[in-house]
C-alpha positions as CSV (number, residue, x, y, z in Angstrom):
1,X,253.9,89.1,94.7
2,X,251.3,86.9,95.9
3,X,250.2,86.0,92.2
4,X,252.6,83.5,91.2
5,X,252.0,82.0,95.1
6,X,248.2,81.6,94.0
7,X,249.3,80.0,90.8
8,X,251.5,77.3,92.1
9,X,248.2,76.6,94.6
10,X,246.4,76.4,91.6
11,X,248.7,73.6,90.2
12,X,248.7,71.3,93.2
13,X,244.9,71.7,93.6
14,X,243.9,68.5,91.4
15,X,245.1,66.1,93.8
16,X,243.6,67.4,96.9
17,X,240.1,68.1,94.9
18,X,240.5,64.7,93.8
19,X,240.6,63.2,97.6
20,X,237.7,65.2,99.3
21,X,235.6,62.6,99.4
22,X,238.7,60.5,101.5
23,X,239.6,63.7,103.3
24,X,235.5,63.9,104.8
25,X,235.8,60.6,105.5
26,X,238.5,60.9,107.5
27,X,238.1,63.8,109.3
28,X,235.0,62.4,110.2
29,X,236.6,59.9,112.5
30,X,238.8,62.4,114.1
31,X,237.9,63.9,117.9
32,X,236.5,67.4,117.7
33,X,239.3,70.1,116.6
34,X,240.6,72.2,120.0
35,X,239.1,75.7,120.1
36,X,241.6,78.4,118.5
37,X,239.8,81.6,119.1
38,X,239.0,80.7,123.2
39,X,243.1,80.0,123.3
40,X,243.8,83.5,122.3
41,X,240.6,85.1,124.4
42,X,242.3,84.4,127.8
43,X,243.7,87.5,130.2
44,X,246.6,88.6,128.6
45,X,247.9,89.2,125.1
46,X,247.5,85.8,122.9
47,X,250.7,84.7,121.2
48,X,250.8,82.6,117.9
49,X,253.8,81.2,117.8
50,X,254.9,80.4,114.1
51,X,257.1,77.7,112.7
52,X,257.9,78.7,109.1
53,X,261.5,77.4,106.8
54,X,261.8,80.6,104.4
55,X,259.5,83.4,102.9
56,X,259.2,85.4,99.7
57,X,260.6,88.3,101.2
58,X,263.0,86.9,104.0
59,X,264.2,83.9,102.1
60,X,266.0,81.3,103.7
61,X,265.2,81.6,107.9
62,X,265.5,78.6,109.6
63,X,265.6,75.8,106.6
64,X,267.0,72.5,109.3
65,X,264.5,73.4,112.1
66,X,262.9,70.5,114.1
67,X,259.5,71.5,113.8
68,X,258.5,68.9,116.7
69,X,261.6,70.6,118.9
70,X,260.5,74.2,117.9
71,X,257.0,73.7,118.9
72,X,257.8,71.6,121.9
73,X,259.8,75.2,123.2
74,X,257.1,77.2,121.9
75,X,254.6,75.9,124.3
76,X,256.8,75.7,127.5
77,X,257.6,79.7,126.2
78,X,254.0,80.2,127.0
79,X,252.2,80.6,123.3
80,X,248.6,80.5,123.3
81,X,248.6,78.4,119.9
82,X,250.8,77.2,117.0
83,X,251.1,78.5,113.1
84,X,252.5,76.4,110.8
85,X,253.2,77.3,106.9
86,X,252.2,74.6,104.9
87,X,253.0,75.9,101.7
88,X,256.2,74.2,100.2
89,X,257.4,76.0,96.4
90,X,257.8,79.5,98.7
91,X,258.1,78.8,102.1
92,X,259.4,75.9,102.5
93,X,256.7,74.0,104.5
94,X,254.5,71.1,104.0
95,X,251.9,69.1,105.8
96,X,254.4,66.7,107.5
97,X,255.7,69.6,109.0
98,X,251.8,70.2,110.7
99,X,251.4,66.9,111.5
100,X,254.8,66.7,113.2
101,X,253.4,69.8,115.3
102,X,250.0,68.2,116.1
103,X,252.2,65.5,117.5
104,X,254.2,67.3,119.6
105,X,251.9,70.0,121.3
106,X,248.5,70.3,123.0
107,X,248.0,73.9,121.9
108,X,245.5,74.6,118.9
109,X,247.5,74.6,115.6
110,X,246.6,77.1,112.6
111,X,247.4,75.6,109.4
112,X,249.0,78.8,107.4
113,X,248.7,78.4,104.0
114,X,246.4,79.8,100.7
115,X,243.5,78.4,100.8
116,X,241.5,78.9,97.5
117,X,239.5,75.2,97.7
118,X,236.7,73.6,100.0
119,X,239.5,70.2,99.4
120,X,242.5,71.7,101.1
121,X,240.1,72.9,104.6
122,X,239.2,69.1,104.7
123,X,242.4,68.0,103.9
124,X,243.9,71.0,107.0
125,X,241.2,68.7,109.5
126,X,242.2,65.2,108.6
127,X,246.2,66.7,109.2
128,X,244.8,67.5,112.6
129,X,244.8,71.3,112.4
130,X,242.7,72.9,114.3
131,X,242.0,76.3,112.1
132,X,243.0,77.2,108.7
133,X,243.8,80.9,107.4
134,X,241.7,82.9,104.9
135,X,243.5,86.0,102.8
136,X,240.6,88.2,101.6
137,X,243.0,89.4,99.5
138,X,243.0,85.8,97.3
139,X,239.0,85.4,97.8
140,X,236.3,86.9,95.8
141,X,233.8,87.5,98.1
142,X,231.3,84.4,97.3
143,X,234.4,82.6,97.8
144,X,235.5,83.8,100.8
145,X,231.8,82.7,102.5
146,X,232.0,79.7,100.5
147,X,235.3,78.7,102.4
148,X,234.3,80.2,106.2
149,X,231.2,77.7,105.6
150,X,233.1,74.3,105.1
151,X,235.6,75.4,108.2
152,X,233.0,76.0,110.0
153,X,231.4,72.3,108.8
154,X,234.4,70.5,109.3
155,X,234.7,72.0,113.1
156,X,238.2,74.6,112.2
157,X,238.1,78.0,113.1
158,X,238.6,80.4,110.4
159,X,241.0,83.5,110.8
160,X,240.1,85.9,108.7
161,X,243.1,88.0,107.0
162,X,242.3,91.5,106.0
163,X,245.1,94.3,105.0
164,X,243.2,97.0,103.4
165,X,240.5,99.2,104.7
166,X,237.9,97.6,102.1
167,X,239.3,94.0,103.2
168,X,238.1,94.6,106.9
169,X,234.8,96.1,105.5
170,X,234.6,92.7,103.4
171,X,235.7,90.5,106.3
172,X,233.2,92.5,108.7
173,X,229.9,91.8,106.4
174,X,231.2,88.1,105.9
175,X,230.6,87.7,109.7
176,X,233.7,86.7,110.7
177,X,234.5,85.8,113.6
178,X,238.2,85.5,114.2
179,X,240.2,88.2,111.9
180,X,243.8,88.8,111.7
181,X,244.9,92.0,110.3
182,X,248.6,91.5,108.3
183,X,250.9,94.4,109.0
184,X,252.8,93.2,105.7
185,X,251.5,94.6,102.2
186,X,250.8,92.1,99.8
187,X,251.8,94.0,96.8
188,X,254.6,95.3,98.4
189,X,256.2,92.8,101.5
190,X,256.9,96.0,103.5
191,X,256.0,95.7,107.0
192,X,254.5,98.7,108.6
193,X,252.7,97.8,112.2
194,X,250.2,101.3,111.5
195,X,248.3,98.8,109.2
196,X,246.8,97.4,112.4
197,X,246.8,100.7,114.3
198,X,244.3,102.2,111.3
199,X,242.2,99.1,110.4
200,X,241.4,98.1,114.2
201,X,237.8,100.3,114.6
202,X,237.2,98.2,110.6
203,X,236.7,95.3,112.7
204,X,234.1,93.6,113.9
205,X,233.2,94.5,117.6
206,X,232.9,90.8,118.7
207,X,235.4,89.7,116.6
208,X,238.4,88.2,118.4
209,X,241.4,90.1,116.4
210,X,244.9,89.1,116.0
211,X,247.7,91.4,114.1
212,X,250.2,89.6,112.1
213,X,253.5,90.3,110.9
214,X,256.1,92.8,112.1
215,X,256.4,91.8,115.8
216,X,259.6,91.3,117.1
217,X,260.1,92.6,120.5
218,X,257.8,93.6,123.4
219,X,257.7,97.1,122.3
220,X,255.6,95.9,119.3
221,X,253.4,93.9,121.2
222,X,252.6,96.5,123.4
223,X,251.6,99.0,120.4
224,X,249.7,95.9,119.1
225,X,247.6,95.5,122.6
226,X,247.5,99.1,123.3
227,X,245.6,99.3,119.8
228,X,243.0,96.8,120.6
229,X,243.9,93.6,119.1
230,X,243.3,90.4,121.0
231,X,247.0,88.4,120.0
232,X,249.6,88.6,117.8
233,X,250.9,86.3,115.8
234,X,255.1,86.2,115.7
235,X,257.2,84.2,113.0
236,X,260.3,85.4,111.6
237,X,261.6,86.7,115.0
238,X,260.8,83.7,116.9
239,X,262.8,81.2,114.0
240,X,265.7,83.6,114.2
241,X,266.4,83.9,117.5
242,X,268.8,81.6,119.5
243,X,266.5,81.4,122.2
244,X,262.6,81.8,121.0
245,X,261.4,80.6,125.1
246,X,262.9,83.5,126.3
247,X,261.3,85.8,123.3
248,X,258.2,84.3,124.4
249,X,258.7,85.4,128.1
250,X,259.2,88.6,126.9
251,X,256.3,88.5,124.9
252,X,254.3,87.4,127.4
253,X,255.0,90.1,129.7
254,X,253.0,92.5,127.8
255,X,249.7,93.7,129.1
């Protein structure tokens, strides 16, 4: 399932490629990015709030959402930091959509997407993200350093995804630094929060660690805390419900 996702990347890439050299220039004017690992590193259980339209799996979730009204809630819920899925042909999304929630929040704001270029991590900065998301499962493993080195240039945080055993063991001997273990198989889309559970001692000690996918409720949170992780990072719930501030609160509550 993520194939055909990767290949529609692929067939935007020339554009964005074509504008690095604009994208470093601007992002070279910009103040520097706010810190998105320290936001989830405080006492308490971190909460990444996401703003995403549809998925591959859940379709349609929340198509007419206001991202600047959704993320404006999000932060008076209490979230440590903001995801929002760029990614338009499958979910939806777009980078108006993370500029809109630059605008409208002071929290650090992951831009969620596939990155498979050094272009589209310059072109995250100059949108004002402040970290960008890297799927080990989309990387080859020169790649994958290749791509931690220009976020790391252009001042974003990198959060490493991992959801295999050999994944963490890849994302540990990268270095990374920030790694977010997804509870949803790629192959697959099925949701099972034991990923996280099994993969957690995979990790590297230092790392701060965030488990994705799957949480919906404060019993979920708590098994996510209770196995070690750092934060958790909640979508689908948070666009479905009537009232994501009080989810938030209840999220919040854990640990």
């Amino acid at each position: 399932m993520l194939d055909p996702i990767l290949a529609s990347v692929r067939r935007r890439l020339d554009d964005v490629v074509a504008a690095e050299g604009a994208l470093r220039a601007a992002v070279a004017e910009l103040p520097p990015a706010r810190d998105f690992a320290a936001a989830l590193s405080g006492p308490g259980l971190g909460l990444i709030a996401e703003f995403k339209r549809r998925s591959p799996s859940a379709g349609p979730i929340a198509e007419e959402a206001v991202v600047e009204d959704r993320v404006a809630v999000y932060e008076a819920g209490g979230a440590s930091a903001v995801s929002v899925l760029t990614e338009p042909d499958h979910f939806g999304g777009s980078l108006d959509d993370l500029r809109a929630a630059v605008s409208a929040s002071g929290l650090p704001v992951l831009r969620k997407d596939f990155v498979l270029h050094p272009a589209q991590i310059w072109e995250a900065r100059a949108a004002g993200a402040d970290a960008v998301l890297l799927i080990v499962a989309a990387l080859s493993d020169g790649e994958l350093e290749r791509l931690a080195g220009t976020a790391a240039a252009a001042g974003l945080a990198a959060l490493v995804e991992v959801h295999t055993e050999d994944e963490a063991r890849r994302a540990r001997d990268a270095g990374a630094a920030l790694v977010g273990v997804n509870n949803r198989d790629l192959a697959t889309f099925r949701v099972d929060l034991a990923a996280a559970e099994r993969l957690r001692a995979l990790l590297p000690v230092d790392a701060v660690t965030v488990a994705e996918s799957g949480v919906s409720d404060p019993a979920g949170a708590a098994r996510m805390a209770e196995a070690g992780y750092d934060a958790v990072l909640v979508g689908e719930a948070l666009m479905r419900t009537g009232d994501p501030g009080d989810l938030l609160q209840r999220l919040r509550g854990v640990r």
